[in-house]
C-alpha positions in Angstrom: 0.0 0.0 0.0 1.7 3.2 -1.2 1.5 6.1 1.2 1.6 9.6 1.5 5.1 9.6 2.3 5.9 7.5 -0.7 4.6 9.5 -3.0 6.1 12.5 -1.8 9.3 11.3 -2.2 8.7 9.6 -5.3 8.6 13.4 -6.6 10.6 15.7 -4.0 14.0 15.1 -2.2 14.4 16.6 0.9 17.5 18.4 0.2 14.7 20.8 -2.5 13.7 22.6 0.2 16.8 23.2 2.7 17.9 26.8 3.0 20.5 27.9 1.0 22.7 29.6 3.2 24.2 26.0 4.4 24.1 27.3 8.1 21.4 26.2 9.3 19.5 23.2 10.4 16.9 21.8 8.4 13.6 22.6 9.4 10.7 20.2 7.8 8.3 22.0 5.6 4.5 21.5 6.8 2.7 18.5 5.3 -0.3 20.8 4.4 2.0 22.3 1.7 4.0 19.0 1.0 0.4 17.9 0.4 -0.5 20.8 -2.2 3.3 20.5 -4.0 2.3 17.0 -4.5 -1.1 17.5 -5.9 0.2 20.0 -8.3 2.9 17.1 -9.3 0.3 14.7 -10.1 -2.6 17.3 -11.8 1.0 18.3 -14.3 2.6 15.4 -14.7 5.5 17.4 -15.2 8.4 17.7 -12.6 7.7 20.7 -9.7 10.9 22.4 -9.4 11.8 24.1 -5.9 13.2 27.1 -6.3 12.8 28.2 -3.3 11.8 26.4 0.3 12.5 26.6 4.0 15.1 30.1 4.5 16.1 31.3 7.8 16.2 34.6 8.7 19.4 35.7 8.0 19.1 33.7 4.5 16.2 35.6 4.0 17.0 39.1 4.9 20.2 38.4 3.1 18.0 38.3 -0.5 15.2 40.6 0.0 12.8 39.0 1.5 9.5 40.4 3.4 10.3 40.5 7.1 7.6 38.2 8.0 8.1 35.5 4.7 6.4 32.7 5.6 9.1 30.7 4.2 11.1 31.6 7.3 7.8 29.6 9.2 8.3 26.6 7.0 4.7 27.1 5.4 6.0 28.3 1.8 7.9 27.5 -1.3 8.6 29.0 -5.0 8.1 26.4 -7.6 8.0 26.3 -11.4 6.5 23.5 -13.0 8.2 22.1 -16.3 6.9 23.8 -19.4 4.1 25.1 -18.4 3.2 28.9 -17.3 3.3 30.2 -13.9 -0.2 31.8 -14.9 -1.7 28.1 -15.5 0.1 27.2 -12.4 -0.9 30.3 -10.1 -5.2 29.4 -11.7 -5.2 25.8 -10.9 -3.8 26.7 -7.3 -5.9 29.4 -7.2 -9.1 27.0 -7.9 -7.8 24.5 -5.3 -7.0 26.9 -2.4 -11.0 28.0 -3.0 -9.9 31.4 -1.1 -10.3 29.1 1.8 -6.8 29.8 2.9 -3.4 30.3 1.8 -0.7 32.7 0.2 -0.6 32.8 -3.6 2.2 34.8 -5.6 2.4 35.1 -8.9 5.8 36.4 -10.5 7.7 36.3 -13.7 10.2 33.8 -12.8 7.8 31.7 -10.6 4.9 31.3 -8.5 4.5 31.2 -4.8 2.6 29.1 -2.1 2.5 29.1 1.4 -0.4 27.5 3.7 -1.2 30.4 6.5 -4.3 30.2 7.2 -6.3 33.3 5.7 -6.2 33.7 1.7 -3.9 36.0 0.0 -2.9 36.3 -3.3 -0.8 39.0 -5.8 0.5 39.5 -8.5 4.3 40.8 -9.7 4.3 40.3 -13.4 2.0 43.1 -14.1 0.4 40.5 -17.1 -3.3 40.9 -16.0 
C-alpha cells in the first residue's frame, strides 16, 4: 500500500527545500504544503521544481525578503512546474485553495505558495 510519504518522495528530495545559506538546520516544511506541491505534481505530470523552500532569517533578509516570509515559518515555497506557465500554475492553485486559505504569488520567474491560514494572493508580473 503506497503512502503519503511515498509519494512525496517519489517526486521531491528533501535536500529541494533546505535553505541555502548552508548554516542552518533543516527545518521540515509543513505537510499541508508537502500535500499541495504533490497534488500540483500529479494534476501536471510534469516535474515541480523548488526554487525556493525553508530560509532562515538571515538567509532571508540576506535576498530581500518580506520581514515576516512565511518561508522563514516553514509554510511556503517557489516552484515552477516544467513547461508550463506560472499563470496556468498560479489558476489551478488558485481553484484548489477556494480562497479558503493560503498565500498565492504570482511572478515572472515563478509562483509562490505558502499554507497560512487566511487567503492571499498577488501578483508581480504586471500580465493581468
Amino acid at each position: 500500500m503506497k503512502t503519503f510519504y511515498d509519494s512525496f518522495c517519489k517526486y521531491f528530495k528533501e535536500e529541494e527545500f533546505h535553505c541555502p545559506c548552508g548554516q542552518c538546520d533543516y527545518i521540515d516544511i509543513d505537510l499541508q504544503l508537502k500535500s499541495l506541491l504533490l497534488n500540483v505534481r500529479e494534476h501536471f505530470e510534469k516535474p515541480v521544481i523548488i526554487t525556493s523552500g525553508y530560509r532562515c532569517k538571515e538567509h532571508n533578509k540576506k535576498i530581500g525578503g518580506a520581514r515576516f516570509s512565511k518561508h522563514i515559518d516553514a509554510i511556503a515555497c517557489d516552484i515552477v512546474v516544467k513547461d508550463t506557465s506560472h499563470k496556468e500554475v498560479y489558476d489551478y492553485l488558485f481553484k484548489l485553495l477556494d480562497c479558503s486559505f493560503g498565500g498565492l504569488g504570482l511572478y515572472r520567474t515563478h509562483v509562490h505558495i505558502d499554507v497560512r491560514e487566511h487567503f492571499a494572493t498577488w501578483n508581480n508580473t504586471h500580465v493581468f
